[in-house]
C-alpha positions in Angstrom: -25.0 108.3 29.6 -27.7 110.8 31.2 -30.0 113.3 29.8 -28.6 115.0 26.7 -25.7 113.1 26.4 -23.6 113.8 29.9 -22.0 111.0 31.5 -23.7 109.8 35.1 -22.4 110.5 38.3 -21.1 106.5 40.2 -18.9 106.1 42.9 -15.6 106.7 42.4 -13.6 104.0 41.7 -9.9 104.1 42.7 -7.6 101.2 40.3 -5.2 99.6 43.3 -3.1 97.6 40.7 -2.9 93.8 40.3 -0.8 93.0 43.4 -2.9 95.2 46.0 -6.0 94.3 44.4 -8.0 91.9 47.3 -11.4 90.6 46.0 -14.2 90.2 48.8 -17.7 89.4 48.2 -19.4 88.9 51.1 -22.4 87.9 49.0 -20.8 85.2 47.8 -17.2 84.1 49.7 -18.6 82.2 51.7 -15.0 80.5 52.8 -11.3 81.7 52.0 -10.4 80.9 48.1 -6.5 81.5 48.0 -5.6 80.6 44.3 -5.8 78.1 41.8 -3.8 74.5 43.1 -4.0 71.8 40.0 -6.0 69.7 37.6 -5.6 65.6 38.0 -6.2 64.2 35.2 -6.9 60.0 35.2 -6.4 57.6 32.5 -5.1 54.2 31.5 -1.2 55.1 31.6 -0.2 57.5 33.6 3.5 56.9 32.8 3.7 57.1 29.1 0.9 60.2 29.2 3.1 62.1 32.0 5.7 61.9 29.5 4.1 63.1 26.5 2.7 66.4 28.6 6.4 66.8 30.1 8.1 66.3 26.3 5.2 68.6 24.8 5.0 71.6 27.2 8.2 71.4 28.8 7.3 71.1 32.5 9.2 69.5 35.4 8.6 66.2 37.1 8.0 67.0 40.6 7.0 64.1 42.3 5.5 61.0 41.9 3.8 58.0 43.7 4.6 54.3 41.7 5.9 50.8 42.6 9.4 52.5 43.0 7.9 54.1 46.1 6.1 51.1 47.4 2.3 52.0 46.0 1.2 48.9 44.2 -2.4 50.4 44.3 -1.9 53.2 41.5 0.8 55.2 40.1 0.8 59.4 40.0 3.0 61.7 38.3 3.0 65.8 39.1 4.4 68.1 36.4 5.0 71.7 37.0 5.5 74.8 35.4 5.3 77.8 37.5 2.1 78.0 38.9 0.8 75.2 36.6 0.5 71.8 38.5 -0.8 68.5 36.3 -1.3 65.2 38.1 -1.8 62.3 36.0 -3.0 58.7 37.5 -3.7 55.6 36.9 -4.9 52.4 38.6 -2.0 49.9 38.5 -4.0 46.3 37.8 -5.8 44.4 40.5 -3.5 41.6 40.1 -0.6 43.7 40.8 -2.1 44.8 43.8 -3.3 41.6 45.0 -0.1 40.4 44.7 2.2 43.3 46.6 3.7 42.8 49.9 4.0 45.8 52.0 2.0 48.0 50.0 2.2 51.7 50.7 -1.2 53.3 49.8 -1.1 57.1 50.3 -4.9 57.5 50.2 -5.9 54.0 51.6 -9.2 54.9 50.2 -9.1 55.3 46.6 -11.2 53.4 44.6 -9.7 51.3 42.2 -12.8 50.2 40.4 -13.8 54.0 40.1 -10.6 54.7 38.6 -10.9 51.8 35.9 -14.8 52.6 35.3 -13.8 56.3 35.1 -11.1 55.8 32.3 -13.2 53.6 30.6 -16.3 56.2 30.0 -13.7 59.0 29.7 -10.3 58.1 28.5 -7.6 60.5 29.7 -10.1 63.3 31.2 -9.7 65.7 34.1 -10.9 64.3 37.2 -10.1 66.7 40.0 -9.5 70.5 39.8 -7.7 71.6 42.9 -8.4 74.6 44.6 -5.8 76.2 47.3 -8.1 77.8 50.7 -7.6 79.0 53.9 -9.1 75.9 55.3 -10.0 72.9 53.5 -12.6 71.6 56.5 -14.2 74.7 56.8 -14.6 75.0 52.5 -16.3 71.4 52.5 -18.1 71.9 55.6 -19.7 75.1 53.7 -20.0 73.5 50.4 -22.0 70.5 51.6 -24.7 73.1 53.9 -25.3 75.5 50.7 -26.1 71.9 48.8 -22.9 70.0 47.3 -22.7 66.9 47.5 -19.7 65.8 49.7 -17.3 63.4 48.0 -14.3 63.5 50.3 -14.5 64.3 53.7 -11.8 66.2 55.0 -8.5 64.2 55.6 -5.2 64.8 56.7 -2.3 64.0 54.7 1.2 63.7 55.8 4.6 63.7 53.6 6.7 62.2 56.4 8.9 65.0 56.7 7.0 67.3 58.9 4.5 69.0 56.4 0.8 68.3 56.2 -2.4 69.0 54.5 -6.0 68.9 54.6 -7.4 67.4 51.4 -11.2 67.2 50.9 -13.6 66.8 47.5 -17.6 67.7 46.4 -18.8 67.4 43.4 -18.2 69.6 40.4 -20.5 68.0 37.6 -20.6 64.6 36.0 -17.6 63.0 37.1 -15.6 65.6 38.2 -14.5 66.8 41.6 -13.9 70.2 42.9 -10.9 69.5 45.7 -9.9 71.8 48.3 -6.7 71.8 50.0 -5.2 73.5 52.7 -2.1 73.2 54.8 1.8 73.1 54.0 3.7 70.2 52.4 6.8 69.5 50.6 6.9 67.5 47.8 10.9 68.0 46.5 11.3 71.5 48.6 8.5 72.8 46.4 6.0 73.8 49.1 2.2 73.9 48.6 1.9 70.9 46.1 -0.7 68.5 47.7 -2.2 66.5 45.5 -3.9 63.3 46.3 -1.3 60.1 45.5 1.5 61.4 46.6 
C-alpha cells in the first residue's frame, strides 16, 4: 500500500490460464526444461519392492529390464500412473553376472559396485530424478560450465524399434543424480519413458 492507505500503481498483470501459461526466465533458463520425467529409486530387491509400490498405489507395470530379457547385470522395473513414472533397480549378484552367456547390458556402463555400496549406505533411496528437456547434450553441457559436476556424459540410447534418446546425469547432492533426457522412445507404445535400464 502507498501513502495514506491507496494501493500502488505495478504493471498490469494479465492471468493467461494454466494451459497458455509459458514460463521464461532468461535470468535463469539457461537450457529448455520440458517437464518433470521420473524418480529411480535403487535398492536390494527390485522385484519384491516394484511389487509392493504397484499393489500399494495402484500403478501399471510398464516395462522392465531382468534375466527374462537377457540382462544378467541388474534388473529394472517402471511403474506408471499418469504422469508419474517410478523406476526401481537393483544389481543382480556378481556371480550371476560372471556366470551369464550372452549378456544383454542396456547401459554397458553401470556400475555394479556403486549400485551395491549405494544400497548399502541408503537402503531403498532415490537415486536419479529425471528431468524431460529439449536437449539432453546441450542441458549437461550447460550444467557442467555453470559448475556441476558431470556424472554421465551424454549417451544415446536405442529401444530397437526405431526410437531413441539422449540420456545424460550431474550431480544433485550426496548421492543423488539429477538426469536429463531428451529424444523419443517407446517403451510398450507409451512414448517418452526413457529411463536408464531399459
Amino acid at each position: 500500500m502507498g501513502a495514506g492507505g491507496a494501493a500502488a500503481e505495478g504493471p498490469k498483470v494479465t492471468l493467461v490460464g494454466y494451459s497458455n501459461f509459458v514460463r521464461h526466465n532468461p535470468r535463469s533458463d539457461k537450457f529448455g526444461v520440458e517437464k518433470f520425467h521420473h524418480i529411480e529409486f535403487w535398492c536390494a530387491d527390485a522385484t519384491n519392492t516394484f511389487k509392493r509400490f504397484q499393489h500399494g498405489l495402484g500403478m501399471t507395470l510398464v516395462a522392465k529390464s531382468d534375466h527374462s530379457t537377457g540382462n544378467s547385470k541388474y534388473c529394472s522395473y517402471v511403474l506408471q500412473s499418469n504422469d508419474l513414472v517410478f523406476t526401481f533397480t537393483a544389481p543382480y549378484s556378481r556371480k550371476c553376472y560372471a556366470e551369464a552367456e550372452n549378456c544383454v547390458e542396456p547401459l554397458p556402463d553401470y556400475d555394479q559396485q556403486q549400485a551395491f555400496d549405494f544400497v548399502c549406505t541408503h537402503g531403498l533411496a532415490a537415486r536419479a530424478i529425471g528431468i524431460y528437456v529439449s536437449d539432453a547434450e546441450d542441458a549437461y553441457n550447460v550444467s557442467v560450465a555453470n559448475g556441476a559436476k558431470g556424472v554421465r556424459s551424454p549417451t544415446m540410447v536405442e529401444d530397437g524399434e526405431g526410437g531413441a534418446a539422449v540420456v545424460s546425469e550431474v550431480a544433485l547432492y550426496g548421492d543423488v543424480v539429477l538426469r536429463y533426457i531428451s529424444g523419443k522412445w517407446q517403451v510398450n507404445k507409451v512414448e517418452s519413458i526413457v529411463v536408464l535400464g531399459l
